[in-house]
NUMARKOL-75225 format. One record per atom (N, C-alpha, C): atom name; x, y, z. Coordinates in nm, 4 decimals, padded with zeros to 6 digits, always signed. Example, Ala and Ser with C-alpha at 12.3 -4.5 7.8 and 13.67 -1.06 7.14 Angstrom:
// residues 2
REC atome        X        Y        Z
REC     N +01.3190 -00.5690 +00.7800
REC    CA +01.2300 -00.4500 +00.7800
REC     C +01.3200 -00.3300 +00.7800
REC     N +01.2850 -00.2250 +00.7080
REC    CA +01.3670 -00.1060 +00.7140
REC     C +01.2900 +00.0030 +00.7870
//
This chain:
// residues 116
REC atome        X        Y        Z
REC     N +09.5568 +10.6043 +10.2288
REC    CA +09.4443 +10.5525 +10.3037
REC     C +09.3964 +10.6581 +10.4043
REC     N +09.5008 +10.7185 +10.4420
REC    CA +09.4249 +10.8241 +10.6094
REC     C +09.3911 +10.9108 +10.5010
REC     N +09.4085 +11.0188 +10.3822
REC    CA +09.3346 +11.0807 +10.3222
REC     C +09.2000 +11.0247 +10.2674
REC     N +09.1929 +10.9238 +10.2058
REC    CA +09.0446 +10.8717 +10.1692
REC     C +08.9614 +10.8789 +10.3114
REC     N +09.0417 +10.8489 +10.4056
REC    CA +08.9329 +10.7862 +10.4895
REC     C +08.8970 +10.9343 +10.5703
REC     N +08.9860 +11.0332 +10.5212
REC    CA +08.9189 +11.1622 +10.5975
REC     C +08.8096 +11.2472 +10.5082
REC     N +08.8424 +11.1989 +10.3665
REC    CA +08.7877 +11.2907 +10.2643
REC     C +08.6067 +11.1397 +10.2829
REC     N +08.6297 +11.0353 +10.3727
REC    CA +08.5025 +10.9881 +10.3503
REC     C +08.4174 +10.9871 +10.5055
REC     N +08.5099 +11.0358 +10.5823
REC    CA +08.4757 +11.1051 +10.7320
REC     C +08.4045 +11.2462 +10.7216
REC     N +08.4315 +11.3279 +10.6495
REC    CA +08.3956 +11.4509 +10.5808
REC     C +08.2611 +11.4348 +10.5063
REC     N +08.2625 +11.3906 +10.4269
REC    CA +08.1321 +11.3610 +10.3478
REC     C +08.0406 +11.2609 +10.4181
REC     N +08.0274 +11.1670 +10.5014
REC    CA +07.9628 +11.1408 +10.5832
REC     C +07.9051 +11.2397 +10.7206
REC     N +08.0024 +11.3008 +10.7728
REC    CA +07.9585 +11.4023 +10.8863
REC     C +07.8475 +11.4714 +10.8244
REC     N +07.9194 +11.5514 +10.6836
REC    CA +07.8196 +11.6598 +10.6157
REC     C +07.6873 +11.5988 +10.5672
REC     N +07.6814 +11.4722 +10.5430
REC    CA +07.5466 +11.4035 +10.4931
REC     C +07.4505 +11.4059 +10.6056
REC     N +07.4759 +11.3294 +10.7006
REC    CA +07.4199 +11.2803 +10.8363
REC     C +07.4029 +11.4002 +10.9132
REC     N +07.4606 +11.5001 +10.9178
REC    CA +07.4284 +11.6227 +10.9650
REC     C +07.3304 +11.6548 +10.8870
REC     N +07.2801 +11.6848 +10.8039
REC    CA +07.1693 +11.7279 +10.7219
REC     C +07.0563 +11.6238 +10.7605
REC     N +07.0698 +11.4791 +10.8022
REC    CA +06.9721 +11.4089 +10.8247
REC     C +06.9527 +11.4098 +11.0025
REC     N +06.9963 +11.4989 +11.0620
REC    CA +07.0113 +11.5607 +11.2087
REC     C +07.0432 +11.4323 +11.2721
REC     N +07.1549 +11.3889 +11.2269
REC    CA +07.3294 +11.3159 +11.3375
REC     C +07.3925 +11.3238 +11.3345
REC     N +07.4489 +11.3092 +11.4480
REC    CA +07.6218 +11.3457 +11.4245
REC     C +07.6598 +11.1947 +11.4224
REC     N +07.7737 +11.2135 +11.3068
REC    CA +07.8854 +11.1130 +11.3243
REC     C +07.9610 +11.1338 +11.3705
REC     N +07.9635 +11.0189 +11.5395
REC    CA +08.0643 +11.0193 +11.5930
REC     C +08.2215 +10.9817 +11.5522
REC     N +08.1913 +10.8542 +11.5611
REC    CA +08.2973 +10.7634 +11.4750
REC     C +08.2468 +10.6953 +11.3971
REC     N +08.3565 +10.6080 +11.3527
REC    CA +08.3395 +10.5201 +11.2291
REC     C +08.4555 +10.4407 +11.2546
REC     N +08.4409 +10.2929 +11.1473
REC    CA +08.5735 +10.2284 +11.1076
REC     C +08.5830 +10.2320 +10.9872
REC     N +08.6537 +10.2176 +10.8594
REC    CA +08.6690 +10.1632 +10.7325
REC     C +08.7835 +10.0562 +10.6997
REC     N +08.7056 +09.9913 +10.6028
REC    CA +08.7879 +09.8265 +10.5467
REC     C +08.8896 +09.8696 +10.4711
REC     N +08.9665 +09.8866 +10.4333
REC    CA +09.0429 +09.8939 +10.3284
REC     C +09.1034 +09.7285 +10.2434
REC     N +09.1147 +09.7730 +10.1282
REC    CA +09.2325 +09.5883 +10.0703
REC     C +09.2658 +09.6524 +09.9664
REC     N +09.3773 +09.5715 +09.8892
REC    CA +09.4246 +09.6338 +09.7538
REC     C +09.3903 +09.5132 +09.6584
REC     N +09.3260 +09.5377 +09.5277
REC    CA +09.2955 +09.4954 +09.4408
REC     C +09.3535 +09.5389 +09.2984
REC     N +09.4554 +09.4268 +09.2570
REC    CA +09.5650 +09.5146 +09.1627
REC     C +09.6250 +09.6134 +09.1564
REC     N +09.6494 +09.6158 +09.3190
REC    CA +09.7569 +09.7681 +09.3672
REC     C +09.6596 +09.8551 +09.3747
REC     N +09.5544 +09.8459 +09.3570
REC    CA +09.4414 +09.9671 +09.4044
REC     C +09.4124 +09.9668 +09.5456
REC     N +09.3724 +10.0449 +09.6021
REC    CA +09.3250 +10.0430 +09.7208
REC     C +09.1659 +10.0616 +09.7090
REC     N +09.1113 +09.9795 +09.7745
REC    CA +08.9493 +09.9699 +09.7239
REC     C +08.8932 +09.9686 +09.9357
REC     N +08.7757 +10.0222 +09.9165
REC    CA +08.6789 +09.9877 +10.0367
REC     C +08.6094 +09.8246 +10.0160
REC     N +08.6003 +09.7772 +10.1573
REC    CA +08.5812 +09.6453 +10.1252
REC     C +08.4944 +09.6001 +10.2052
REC     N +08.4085 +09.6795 +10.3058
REC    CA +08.3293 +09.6540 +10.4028
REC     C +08.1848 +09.8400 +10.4112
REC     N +08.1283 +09.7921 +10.4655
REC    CA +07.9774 +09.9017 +10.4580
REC     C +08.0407 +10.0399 +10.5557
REC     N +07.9810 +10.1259 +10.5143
REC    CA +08.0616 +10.2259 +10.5672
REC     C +07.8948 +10.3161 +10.6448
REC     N +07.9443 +10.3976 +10.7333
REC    CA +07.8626 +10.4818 +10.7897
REC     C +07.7035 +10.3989 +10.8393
REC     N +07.7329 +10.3065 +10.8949
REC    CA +07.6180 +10.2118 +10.9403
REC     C +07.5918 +10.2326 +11.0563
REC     N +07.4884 +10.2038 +11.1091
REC    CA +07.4932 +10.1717 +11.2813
REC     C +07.5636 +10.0351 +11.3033
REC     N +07.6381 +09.9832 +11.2823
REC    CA +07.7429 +09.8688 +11.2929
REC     C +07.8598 +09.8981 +11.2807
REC     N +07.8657 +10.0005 +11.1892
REC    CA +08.0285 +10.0380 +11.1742
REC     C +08.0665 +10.1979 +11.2239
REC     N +07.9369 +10.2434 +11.3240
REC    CA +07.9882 +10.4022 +11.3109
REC     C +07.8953 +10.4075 +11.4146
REC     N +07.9270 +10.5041 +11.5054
REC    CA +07.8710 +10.5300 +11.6252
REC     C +07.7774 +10.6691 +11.5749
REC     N +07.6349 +10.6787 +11.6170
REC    CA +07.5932 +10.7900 +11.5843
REC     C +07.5084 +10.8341 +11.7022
REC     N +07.4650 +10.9999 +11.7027
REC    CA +07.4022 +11.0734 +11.8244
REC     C +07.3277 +11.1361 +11.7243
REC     N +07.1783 +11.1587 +11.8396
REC    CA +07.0938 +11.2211 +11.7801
REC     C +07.1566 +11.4000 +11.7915
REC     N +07.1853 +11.4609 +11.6538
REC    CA +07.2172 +11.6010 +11.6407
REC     C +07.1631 +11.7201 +11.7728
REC     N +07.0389 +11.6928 +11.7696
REC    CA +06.8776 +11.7919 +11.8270
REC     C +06.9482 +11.7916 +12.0052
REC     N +06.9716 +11.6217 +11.9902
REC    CA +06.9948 +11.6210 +12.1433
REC     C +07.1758 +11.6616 +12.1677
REC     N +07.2907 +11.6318 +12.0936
REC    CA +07.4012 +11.6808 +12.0857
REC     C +07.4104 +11.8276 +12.1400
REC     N +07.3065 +11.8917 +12.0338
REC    CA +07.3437 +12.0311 +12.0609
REC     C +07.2583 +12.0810 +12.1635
REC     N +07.1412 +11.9998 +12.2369
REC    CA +07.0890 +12.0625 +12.3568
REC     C +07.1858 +12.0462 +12.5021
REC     N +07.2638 +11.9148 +12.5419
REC    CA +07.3516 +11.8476 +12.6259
REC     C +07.4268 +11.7735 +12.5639
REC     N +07.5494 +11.7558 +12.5337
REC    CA +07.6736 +11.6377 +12.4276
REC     C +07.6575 +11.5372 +12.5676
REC     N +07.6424 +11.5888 +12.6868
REC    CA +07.6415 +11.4459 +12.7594
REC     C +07.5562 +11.3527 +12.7866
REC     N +07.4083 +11.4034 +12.7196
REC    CA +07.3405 +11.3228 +12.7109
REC     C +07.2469 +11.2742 +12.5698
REC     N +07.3211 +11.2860 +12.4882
REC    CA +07.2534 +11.3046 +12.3573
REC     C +07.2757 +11.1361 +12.3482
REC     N +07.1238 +11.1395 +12.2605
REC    CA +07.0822 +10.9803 +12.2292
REC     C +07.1583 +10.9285 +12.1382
REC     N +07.2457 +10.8140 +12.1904
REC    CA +07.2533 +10.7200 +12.0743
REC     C +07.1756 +10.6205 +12.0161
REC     N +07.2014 +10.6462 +11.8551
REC    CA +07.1261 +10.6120 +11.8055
REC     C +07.1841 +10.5004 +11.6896
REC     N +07.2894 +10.3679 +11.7478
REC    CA +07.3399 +10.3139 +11.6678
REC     C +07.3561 +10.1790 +11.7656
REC     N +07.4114 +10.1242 +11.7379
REC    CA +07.4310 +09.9303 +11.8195
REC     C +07.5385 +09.9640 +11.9616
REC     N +07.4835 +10.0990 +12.0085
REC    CA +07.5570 +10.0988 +12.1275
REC     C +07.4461 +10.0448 +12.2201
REC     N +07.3100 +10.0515 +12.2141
REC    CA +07.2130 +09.9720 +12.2759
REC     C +07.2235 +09.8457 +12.3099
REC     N +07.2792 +09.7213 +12.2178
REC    CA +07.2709 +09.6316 +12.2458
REC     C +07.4514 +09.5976 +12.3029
REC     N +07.5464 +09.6722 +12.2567
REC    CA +07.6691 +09.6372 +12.3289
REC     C +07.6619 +09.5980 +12.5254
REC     N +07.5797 +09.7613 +12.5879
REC    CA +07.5104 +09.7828 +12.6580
REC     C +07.4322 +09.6879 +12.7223
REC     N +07.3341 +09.6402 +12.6406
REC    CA +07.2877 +09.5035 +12.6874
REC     C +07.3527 +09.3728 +12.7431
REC     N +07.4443 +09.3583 +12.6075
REC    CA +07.5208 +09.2380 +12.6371
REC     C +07.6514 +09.2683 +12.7663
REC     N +07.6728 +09.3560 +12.7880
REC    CA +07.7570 +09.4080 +12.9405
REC     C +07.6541 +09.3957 +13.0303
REC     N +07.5795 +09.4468 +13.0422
REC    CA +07.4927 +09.4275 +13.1555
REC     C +07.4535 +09.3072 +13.2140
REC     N +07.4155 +09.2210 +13.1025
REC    CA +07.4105 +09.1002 +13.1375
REC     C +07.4853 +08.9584 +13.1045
REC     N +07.6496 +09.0089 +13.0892
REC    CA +07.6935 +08.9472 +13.1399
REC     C +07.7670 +08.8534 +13.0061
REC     N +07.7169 +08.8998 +12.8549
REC    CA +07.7915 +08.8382 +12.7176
REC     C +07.6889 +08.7075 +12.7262
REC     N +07.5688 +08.7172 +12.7336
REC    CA +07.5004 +08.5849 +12.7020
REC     C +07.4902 +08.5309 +12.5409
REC     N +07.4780 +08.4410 +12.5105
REC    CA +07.5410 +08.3416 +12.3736
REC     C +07.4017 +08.4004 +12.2394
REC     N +07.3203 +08.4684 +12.2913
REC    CA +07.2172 +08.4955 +12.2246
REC     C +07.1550 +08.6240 +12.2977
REC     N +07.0502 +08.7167 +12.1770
REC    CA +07.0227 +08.8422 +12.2501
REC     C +06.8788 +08.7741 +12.2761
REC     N +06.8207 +08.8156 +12.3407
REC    CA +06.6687 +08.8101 +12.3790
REC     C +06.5698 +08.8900 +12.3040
REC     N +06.4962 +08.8235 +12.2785
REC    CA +06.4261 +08.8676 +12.2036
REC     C +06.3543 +09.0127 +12.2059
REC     N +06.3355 +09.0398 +12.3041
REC    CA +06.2660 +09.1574 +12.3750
REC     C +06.4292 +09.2978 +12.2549
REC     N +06.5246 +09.2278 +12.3118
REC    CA +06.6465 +09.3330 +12.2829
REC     C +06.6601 +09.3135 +12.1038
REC     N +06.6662 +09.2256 +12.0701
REC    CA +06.6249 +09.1199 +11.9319
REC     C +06.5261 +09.2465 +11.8459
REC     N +06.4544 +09.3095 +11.8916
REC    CA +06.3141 +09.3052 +11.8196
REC     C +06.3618 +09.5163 +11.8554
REC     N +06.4075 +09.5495 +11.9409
REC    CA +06.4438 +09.6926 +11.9621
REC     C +06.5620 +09.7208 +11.8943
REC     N +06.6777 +09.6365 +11.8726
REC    CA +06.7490 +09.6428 +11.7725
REC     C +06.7218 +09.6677 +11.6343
REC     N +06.6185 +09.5741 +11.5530
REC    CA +06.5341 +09.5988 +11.4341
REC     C +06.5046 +09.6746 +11.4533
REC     N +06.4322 +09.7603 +11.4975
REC    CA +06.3423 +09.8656 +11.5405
REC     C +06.4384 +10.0009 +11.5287
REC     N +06.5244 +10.0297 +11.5739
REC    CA +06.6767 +10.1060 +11.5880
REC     C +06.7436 +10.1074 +11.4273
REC     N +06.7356 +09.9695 +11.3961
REC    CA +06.7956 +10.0225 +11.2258
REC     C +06.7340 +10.0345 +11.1622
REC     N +06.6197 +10.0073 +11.1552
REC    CA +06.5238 +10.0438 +11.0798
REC     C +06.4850 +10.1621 +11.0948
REC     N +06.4869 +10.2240 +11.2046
REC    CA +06.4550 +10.3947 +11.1884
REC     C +06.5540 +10.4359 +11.1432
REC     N +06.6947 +10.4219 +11.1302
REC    CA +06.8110 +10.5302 +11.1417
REC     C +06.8241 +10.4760 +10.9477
REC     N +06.8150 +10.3879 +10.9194
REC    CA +06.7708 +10.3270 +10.7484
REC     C +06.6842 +10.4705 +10.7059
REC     N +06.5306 +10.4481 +10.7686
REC    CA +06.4348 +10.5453 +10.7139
REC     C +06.5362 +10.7048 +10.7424
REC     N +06.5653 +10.7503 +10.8490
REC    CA +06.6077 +10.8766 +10.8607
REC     C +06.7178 +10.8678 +10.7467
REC     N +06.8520 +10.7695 +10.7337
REC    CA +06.9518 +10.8457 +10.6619
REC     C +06.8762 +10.8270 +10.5372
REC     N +06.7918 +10.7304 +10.4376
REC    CA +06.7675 +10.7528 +10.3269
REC     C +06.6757 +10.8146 +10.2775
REC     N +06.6141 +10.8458 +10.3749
REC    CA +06.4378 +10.9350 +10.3864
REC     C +06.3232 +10.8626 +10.2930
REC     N +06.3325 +10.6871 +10.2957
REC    CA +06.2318 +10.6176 +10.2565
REC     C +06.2494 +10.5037 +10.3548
REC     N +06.1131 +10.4061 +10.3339
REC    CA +06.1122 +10.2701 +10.4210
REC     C +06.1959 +10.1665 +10.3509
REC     N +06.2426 +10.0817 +10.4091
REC    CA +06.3405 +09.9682 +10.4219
REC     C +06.2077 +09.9005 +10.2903
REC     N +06.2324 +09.8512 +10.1644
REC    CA +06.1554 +09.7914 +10.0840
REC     C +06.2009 +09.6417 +10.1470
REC     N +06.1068 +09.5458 +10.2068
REC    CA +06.1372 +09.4522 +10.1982
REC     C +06.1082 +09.3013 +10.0923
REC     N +06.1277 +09.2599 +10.0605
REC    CA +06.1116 +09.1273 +09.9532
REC     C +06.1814 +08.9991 +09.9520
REC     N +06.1265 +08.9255 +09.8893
REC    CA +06.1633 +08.7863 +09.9238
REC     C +06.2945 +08.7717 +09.8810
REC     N +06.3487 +08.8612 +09.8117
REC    CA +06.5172 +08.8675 +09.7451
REC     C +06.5845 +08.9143 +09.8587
REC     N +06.5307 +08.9615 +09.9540
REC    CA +06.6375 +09.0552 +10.0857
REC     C +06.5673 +09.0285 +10.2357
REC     N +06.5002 +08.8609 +10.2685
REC    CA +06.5044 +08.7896 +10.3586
REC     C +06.5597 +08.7289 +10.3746
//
């Protein structure tokens, strides 16, 4: 498992670097399926992986933009773990994966009535 998950730490850095981010971190799922070891959850997401804008990394690392669901963690500390996000934060969130969607795949999010 710590080799897969470095040989898929590796090939993510090198991808996302080419789409100018760095991958910070990440988590991965692991389970075994007939003694296999299989991935079992989304990998390299803004949900599962912390990312910085590259451009800004390499101008200041201490202030380079994140560009993953550290925005709304942020939010919900600030004010306090309320039971729902607000819409205002709701609608900049979309907005946040939906760009970092367009940047890592370099097309728009196709939407359709099969993926509402």
């Amino acid at each position: 498992m710590k080799a897969i998950s470095l040989q898929l730490f590796e090939r993510g850095t090198t991808y996302l670097a080419e789409k100018g981010i760095v991958l910070v971190d990440t988590k991965y799922e692991f389970g075994l399926l007939d003694g296999e070891l299989i991935l079992i959850d989304e990998m390299h997401t803004p949900d599962s992986s912390r990312f910085w804008s590259k451009a800004d990394y390499e101008a200041n690392p201490l202030t380079a933009t994140q560009i993953d669901k550290e925005y709304v963690r942020q939010w919900l500390i600030q004010n306090d773990y309320p039971l729902e996000l607000s819409a205002e934060v709701a609608v900049e969130a979309s907005k946040r994966y939906l760009q970092m969607y367009e940047t890592i795949t370099g097309s728009p999010l196709q939407i359709t009535s099969e993926n509402t």
